[in-house]
C-alpha positions in Angstrom: 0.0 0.0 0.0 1.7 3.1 -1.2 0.7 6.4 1.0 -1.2 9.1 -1.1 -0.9 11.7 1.8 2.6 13.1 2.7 1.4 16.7 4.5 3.8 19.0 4.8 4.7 20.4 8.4 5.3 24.5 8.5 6.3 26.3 11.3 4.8 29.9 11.1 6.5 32.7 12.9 5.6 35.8 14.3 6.3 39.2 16.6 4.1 40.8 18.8 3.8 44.5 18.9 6.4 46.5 20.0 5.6 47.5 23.8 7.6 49.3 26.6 9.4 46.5 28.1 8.2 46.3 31.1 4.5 45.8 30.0 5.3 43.7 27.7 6.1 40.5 30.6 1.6 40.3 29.8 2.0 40.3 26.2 0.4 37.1 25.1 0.8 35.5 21.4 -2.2 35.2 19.5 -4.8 32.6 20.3 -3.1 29.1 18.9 0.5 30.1 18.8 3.1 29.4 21.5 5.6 32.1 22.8 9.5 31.0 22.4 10.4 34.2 24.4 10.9 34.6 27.9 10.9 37.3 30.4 10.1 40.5 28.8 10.8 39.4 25.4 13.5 40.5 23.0 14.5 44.4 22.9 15.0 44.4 19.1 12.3 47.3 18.0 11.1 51.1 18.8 7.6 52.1 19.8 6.2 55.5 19.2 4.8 58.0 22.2 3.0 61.3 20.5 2.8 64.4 21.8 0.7 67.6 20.9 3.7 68.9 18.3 6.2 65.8 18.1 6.3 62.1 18.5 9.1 60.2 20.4 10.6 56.6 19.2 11.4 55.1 22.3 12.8 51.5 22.8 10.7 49.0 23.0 10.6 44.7 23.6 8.3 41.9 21.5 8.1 38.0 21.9 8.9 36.0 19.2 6.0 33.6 18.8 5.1 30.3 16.6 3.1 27.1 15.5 3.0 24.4 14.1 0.6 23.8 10.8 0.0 20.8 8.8 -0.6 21.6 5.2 -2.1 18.8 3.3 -0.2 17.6 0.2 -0.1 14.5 -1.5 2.9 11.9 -2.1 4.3 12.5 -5.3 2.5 10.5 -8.5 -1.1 11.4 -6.5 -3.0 14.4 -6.8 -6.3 16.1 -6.2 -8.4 16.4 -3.2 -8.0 12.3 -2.6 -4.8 12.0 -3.6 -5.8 9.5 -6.2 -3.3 7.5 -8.3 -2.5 7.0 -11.4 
């Protein structure tokens, strides 16, 4: 029995928004995806504070988050929704 199925594993990536870094110990990652940063994060970005005339770029921190996602594919010499045969 040869197997029609051979999904594909991704790993998807992502940043949170930059925060001052001592808020951002809260920050969560978006519902499904699991944070790989600890602490307050990494302190890689800026974040923006306006005032009435000017706006300040101050430094800020972000967690790095991911997961995991299957993408269905089918084993070479199969295609279509089934992943039928020749």
């Amino acid at each position: 029995q040869m197997k029609k199925q051979c999904d594909q594993k991704l790993l998807i990536r992502m940043k949170t928004e930059c925060v001052p870094c001592s808020l951002n110990l809260e920050t969560q990652c978006p519902a499904g995806y699991t944070k790989i940063t600890n602490g307050t994060g990494i302190s890689d970005c800026r974040y923006y504070l306006e005032f009435k005339t000017h706006t300040l770029s101050l430094p800020g921190c972000r967690h790095h988050c991911m997961k995991e996602f299957e993408q269905p594919e089918c084993c070479q010499g199969h295609w279509g929704p089934d992943c039928m045969g020749k």
